[in-house]
C-alpha positions in Angstrom: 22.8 -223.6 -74.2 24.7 -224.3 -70.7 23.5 -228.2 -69.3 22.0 -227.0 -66.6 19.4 -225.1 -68.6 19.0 -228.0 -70.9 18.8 -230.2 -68.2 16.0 -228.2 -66.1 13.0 -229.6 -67.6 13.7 -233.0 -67.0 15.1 -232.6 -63.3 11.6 -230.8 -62.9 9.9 -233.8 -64.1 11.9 -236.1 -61.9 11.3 -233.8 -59.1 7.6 -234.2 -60.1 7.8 -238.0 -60.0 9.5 -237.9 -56.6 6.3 -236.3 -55.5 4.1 -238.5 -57.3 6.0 -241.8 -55.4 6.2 -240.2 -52.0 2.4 -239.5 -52.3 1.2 -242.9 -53.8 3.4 -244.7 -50.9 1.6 -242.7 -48.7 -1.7 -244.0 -49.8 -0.5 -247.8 -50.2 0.5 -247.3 -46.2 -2.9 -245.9 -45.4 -4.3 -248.9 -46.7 -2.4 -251.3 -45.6 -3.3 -249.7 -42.1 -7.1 -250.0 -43.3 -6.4 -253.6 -43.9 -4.8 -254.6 -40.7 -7.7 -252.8 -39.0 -9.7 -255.2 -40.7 -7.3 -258.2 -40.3 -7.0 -257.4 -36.6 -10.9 -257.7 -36.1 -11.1 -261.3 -37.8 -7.5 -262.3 -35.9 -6.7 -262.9 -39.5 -2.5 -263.5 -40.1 -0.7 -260.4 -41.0 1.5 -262.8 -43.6 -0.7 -264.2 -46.3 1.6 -265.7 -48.8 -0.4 -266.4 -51.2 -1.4 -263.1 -51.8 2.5 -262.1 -51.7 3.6 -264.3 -54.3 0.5 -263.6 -56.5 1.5 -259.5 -56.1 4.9 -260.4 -57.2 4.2 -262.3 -59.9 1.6 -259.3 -61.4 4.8 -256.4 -60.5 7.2 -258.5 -62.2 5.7 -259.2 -65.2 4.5 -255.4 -65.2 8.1 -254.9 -64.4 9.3 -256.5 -67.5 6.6 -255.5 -69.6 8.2 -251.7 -68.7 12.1 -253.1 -69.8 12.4 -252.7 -65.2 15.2 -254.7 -64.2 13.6 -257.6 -62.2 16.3 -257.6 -59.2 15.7 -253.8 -58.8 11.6 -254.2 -58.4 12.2 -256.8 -55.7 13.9 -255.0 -53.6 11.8 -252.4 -53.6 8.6 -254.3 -53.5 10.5 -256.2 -50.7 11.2 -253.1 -48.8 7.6 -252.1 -49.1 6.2 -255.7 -47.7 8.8 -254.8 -44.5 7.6 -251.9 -44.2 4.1 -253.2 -44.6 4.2 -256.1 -42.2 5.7 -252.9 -39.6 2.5 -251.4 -40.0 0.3 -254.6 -39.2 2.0 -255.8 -35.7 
């Protein structure tokens, strides 16, 4: 069997995943926008850090309870707060 036919299933289930990630960031964003709608309204602050370092501390030990390296889901959880906080200004 040549690797690229052994390896077809999995790519197609990575390319699956892609789609799934793509499409759940999508919703997180739509919610977020929900929330600052809501925040906006109340001229509640768009940076609530409480609430930040309680969601890190649930991903993280989700993260680890996965075998996730902890410096990779910070990044990306970081990169989603940016991106976040874009959406709420």
């Amino acid at each position: 069997m040549e690797l690229d036919e052994y390896l077809k299933n999995f790519r197609e289930q990575i390319d699956t995943l892609d789609h799934e990630i793509i499409y759940l960031l999508s919703r997180r964003f739509i919610i977020v926008e929900q929330i600052w709608l809501i925040k906006k309204d109340i001229w509640a602050e768009s940076i609530q850090p409480k609430r930040w370092e309680e969601l890190m501390y649930k991903v993280l030990e989700e993260a680890k309870d996965k075998h996730l390296s902890e410096d990779l889901v910070k990044k990306i959880w970081n990169l989603i707060h940016k991106e976040s906080l874009k959406i709420e200004k």
